[in-house]
GULOPA-383494 format. One record per atom (N, C-alpha, C): residue in one letter; atom name; z, x, y. Coordinates in steps of 0.05 Angstrom, whole numbers, plus 5000, padded with zeros to 4 digits. Example, Ala and Ser with C-alpha at 12.3 -4.5 7.8 and 13.67 -1.06 7.14 Angstrom:
REM residues 2
tifi|markol|zz|xx|yy
A|N|5156|5264|4886 .
A|CA|5156|5246|4910 .
A|C|5156|5264|4934 .
S|N|5142|5257|4955 .
S|CA|5143|5273|4979 .
S|C|5157|5258|5001 .
REM end
This chain:
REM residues 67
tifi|markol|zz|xx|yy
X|N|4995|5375|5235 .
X|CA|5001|5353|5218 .
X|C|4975|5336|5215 .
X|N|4963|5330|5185 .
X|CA|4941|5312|5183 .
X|C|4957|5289|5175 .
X|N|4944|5270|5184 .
X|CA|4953|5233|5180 .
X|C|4921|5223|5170 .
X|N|4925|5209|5155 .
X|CA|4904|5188|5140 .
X|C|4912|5167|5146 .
X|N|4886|5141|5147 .
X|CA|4896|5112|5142 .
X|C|4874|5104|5124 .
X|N|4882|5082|5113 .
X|CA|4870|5071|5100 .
X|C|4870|5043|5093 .
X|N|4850|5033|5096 .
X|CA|4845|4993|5093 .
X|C|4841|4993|5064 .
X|N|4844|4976|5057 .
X|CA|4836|4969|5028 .
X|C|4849|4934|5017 .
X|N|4839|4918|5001 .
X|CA|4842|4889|4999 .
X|C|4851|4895|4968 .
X|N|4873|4882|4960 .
X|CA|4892|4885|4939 .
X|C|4886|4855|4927 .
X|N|4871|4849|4904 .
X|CA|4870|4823|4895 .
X|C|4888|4824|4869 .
X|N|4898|4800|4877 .
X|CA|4925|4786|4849 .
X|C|4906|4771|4838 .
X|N|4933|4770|4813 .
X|CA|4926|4756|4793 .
X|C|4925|4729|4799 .
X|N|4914|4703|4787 .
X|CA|4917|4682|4795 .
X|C|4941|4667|4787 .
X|N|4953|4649|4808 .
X|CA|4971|4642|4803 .
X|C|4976|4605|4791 .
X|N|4982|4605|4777 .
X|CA|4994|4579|4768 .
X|C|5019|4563|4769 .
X|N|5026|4549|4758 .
X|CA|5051|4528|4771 .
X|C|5078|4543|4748 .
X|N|5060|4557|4727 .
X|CA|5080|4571|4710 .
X|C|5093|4595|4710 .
X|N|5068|4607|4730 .
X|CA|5075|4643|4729 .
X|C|5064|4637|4759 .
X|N|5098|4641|4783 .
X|CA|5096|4644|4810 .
X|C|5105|4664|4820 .
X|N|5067|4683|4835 .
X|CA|5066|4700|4844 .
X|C|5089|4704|4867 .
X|N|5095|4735|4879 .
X|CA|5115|4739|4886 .
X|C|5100|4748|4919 .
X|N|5111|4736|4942 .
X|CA|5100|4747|4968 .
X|C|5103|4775|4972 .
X|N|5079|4794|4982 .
X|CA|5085|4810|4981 .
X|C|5082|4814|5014 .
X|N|5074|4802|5030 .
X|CA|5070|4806|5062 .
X|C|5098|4821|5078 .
X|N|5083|4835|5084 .
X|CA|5109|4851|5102 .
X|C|5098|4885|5116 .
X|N|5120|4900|5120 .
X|CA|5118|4925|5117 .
X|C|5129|4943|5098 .
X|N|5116|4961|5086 .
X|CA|5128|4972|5061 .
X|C|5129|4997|5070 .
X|N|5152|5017|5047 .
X|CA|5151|5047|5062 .
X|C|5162|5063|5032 .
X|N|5147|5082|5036 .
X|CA|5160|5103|5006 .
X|C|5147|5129|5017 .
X|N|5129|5135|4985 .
X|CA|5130|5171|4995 .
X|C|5112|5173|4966 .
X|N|5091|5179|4965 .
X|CA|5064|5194|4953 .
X|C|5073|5216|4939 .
X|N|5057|5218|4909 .
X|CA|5056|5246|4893 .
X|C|5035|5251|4882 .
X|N|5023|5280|4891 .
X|CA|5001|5276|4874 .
X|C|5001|5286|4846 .
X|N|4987|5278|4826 .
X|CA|4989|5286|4804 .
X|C|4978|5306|4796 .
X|N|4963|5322|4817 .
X|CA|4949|5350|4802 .
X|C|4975|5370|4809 .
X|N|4982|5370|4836 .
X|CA|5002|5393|4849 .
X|C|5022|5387|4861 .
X|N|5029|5360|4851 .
X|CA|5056|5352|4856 .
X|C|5069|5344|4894 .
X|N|5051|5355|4912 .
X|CA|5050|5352|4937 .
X|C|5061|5324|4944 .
X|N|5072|5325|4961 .
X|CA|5093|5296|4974 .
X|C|5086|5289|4990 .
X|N|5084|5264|5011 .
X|CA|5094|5266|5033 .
X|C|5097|5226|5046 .
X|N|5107|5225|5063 .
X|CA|5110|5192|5062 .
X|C|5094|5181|5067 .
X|N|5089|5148|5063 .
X|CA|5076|5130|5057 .
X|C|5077|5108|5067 .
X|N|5062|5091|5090 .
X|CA|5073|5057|5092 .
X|C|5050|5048|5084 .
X|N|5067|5022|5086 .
X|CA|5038|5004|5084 .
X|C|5045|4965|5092 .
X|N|5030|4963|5104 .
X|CA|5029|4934|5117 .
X|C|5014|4914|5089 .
X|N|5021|4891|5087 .
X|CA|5000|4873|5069 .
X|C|5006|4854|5083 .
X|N|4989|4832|5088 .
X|CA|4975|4815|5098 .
X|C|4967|4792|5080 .
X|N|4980|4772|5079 .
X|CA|4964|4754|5056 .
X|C|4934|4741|5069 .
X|N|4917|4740|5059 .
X|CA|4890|4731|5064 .
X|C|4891|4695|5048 .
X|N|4885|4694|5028 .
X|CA|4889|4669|5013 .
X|C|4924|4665|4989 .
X|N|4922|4646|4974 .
X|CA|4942|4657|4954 .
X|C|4927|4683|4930 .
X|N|4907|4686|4929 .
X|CA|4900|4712|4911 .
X|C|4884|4740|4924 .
X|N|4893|4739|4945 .
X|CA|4889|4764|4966 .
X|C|4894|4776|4985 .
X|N|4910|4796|4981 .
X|CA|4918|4809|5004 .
X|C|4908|4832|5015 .
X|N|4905|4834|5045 .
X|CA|4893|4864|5057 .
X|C|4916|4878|5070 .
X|N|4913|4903|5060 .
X|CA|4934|4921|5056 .
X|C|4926|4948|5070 .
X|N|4943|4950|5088 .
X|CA|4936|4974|5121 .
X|C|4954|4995|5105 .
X|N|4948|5022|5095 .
X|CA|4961|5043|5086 .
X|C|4961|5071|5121 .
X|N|4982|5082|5123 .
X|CA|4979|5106|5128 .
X|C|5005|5125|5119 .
X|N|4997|5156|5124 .
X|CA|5014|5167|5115 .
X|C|5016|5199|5120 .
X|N|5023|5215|5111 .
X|CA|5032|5247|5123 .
X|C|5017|5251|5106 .
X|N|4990|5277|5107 .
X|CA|4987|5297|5085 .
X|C|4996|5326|5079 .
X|N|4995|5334|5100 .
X|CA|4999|5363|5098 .
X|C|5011|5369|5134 .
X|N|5028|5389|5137 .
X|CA|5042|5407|5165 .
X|C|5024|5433|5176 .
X|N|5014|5431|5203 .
X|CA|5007|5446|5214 .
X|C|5025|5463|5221 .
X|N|5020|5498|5208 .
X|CA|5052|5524|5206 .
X|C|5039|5536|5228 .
REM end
């Protein structure tokens, strides 16, 4: 089994008193496709709010099964 992680900083749009951005801080969980060969496999990911227009976002996930 190969596992990846990955950091990466997710910047929003800016927010105003009219259009209020939505928290996204938590843990999140789904499942990856790729678009050349269709390959699956699951997905989390942590975000972190940094300011109100930035969040750092901790990904890891399954790529492929050692047979």
């Amino acid at each position: 089994m190969s596992r990846f992680a990955l950091a990466a900083v997710a910047v929003l749009a800016r927010s105003s008193a009219a259009t209020a951005q939505p928290d996204l801080t938590g843990t999140w969980s789904g499942y990856w496709v790729s678009d050349k060969n269709g390959h699956t496999g699951p997905m989390r990911a942590k975000f972190t709010q940094l300011n109100p227009e930035q969040y750092k976002v901790t990904y890891s996930g399954r790529f492929a099964k050692v047979i």
